[in-house]
C-alpha positions as CSV (number, residue, x, y, z in Angstrom):
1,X,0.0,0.0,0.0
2,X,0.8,3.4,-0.5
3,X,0.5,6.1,2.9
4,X,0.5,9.8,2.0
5,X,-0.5,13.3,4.1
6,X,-3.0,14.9,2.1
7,X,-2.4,18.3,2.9
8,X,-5.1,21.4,2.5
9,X,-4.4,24.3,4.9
10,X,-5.6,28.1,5.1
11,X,-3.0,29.1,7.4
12,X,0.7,28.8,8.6
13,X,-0.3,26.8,11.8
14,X,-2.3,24.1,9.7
15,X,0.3,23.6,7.1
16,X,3.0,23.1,10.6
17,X,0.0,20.9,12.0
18,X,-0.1,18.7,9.1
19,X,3.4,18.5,8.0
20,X,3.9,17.1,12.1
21,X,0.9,14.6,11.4
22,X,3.2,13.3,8.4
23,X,6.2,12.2,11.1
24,X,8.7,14.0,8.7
25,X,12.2,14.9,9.8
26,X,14.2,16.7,7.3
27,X,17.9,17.2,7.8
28,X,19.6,20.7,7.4
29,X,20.9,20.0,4.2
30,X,17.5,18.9,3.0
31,X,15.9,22.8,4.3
32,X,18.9,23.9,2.6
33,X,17.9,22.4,-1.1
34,X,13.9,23.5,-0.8
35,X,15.7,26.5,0.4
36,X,17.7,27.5,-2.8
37,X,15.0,25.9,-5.2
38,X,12.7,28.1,-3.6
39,X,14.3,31.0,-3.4
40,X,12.9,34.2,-4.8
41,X,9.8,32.0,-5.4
42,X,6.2,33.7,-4.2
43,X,2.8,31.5,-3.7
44,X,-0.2,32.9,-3.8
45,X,-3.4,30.8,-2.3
46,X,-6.7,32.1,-3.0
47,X,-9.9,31.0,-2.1
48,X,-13.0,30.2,-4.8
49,X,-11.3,30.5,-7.7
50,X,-12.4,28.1,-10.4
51,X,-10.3,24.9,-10.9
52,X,-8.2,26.1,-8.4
53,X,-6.6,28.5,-10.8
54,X,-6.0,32.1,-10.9
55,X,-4.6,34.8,-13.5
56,X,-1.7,36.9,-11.7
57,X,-1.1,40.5,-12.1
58,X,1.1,39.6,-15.4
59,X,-1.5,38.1,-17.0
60,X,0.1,34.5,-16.4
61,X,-2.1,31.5,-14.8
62,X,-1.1,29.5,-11.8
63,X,-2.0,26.6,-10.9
64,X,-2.8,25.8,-7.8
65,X,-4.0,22.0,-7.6
């Protein structure tokens, strides 16, 4: 079988509460990596938007699945 967290969270304290329901330890030099890939990076979550998508200010859709 196959165990996975689902994870669907509005705010910082549910995304903390259900990455600690996962059992997940990540070493420093695995914060480090998600560090520098996400560097610079900016996510947007917005509620009732269709499909989960949603057209930033450029004009560009994000996906948000």
């Amino acid at each position: 079988g196959v165990t996975s967290v689902i994870i669907g969270a509005d705010t910082v304290e549910q995304v903390h509460e259900n990455f600690v329901a996962g059992d997940i330890t990540l070493s420093d030099g695995h914060v480090a990596q998600l560090d520098d890939a996400s560097d610079g990076m900016c996510l947007s979550v917005r509620k009732g938007c269709p499909g989960g998508w949603v057209d930033d200010d450029d004009g560009a859709s994000t996906g948000m699945k």
